[in-house]
FIMAR-988270 format. One record per residue (C-alpha): x, y, z. Coordinates in steps of 0.25 Angstrom, whole numbers, padded with zeros to 4 digits, always signed. Layout:
BEGIN
XYZ;...
//
This chain:
BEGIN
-1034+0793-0446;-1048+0795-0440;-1048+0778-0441;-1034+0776-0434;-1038+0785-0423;-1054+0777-0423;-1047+0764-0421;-1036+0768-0411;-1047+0774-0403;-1055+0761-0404;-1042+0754-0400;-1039+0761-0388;-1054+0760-0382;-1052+0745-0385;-1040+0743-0377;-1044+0753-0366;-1058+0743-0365;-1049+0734-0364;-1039+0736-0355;-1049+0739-0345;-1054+0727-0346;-1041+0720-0342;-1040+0728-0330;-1053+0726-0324;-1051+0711-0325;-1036+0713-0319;-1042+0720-0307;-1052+0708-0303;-1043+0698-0304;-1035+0707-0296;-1045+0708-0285;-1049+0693-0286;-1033+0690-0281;-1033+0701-0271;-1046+0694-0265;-1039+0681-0264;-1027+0685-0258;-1021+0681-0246;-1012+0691-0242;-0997+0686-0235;-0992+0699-0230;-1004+0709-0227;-1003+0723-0222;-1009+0720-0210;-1004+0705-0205;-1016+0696-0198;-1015+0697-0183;-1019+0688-0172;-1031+0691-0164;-1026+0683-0153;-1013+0690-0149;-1007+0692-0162;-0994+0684-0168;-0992+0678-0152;-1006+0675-0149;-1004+0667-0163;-0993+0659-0157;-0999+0657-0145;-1012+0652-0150;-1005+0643-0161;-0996+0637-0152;-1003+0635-0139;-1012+0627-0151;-1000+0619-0155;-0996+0616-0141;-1008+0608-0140;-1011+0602-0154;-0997+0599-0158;-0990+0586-0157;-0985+0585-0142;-0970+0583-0148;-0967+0596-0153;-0956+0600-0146;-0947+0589-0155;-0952+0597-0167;-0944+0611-0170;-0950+0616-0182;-0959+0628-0187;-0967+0630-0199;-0977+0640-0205;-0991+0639-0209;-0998+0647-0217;-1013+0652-0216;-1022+0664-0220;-1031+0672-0212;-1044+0678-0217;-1047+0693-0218;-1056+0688-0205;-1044+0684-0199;-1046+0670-0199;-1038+0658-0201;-1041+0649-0213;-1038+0634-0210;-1037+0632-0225;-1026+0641-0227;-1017+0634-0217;-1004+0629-0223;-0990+0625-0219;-0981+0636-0225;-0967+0631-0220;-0963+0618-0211;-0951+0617-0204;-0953+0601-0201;-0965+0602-0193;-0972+0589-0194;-0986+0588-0200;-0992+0585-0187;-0987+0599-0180;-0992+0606-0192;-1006+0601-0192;-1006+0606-0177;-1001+0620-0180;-1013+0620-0193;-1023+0617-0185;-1017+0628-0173;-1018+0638-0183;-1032+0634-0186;-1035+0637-0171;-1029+0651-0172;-1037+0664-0169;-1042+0675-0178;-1032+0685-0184;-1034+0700-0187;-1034+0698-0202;-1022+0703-0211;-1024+0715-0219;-1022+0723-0232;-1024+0738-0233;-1032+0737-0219;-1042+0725-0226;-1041+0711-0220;-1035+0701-0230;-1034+0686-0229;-1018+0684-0226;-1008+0672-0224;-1001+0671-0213;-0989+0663-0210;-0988+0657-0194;-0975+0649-0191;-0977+0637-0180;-0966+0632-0171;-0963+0620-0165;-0960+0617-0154;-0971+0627-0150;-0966+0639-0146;-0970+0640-0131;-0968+0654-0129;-0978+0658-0140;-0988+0653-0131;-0994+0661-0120;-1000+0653-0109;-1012+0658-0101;-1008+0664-0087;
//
């Protein structure tokens, strides 16, 4: 009996060791995903130091007006783009992509990438009050909507 009950013991101090083990190697992969994240829908969305979500159109189209294809009013289309902004609140050029395109030709696209490029900082996006790295998604019409740009008076 006194064996049974040596052995059981042993056993249990083995798989206790054990499982441990696993759960500190589970908690830093954990931590190594979380570091990596980009989030899409943060607590605290990134916002636009230069007049928030207007002062975005405004600066991206006014941008456009002059760097896209002078043609654009026979083109009716929109699309998405996709980019990420530091926990610095920084664009990152790398991270620009075309996320839907509604038949905007490749020409208008390349104009609206590099007008993103020339966009302002943002105030960061955040989770539980920390500034996180976030995607964010910004449609682009065309024609360009004259009323989202404000001319100086």
């Amino acid at each position: 009996m006194k064996k049974w009950f040596f052995l059981l013991t042993i056993l249990c101090i083995v798989l206790l060791h054990m499982s441990c083990k696993t759960h500190q190697q589970t908690s830093k992969l954990n931590e190594k995903v979380v570091e990596n994240e980009i989030f899409y829908e943060p607590e605290q969305q990134p916002y636009y130091l230069h007049g928030g979500s207007a002062g975005l159109l405004n600066d991206l189209y006014s941008t456009l007006l002059h760097t896209a294809p002078v043609t654009q009013e026979c083109i009716k289309s929109r699309a998405v783009v996709k980019f990420s902004i530091s926990e610095d609140g920084v664009i990152d050029p790398n991270s620009i992509k075309i996320f839907s395109n509604k038949s905007v030709p490749e020409a208008y696209m390349d104009a609206a990438i590099e007008a993103i490029k020339k966009l302002g900082n943002f105030e960061p996006g955040k989770m539980n009050g920390i500034p996180q790295k976030v995607w964010y998604n910004l449609p682009i019409l065309y024609p360009i909507p004259l009323d989202k740009i404000k001319t100086k008076e």
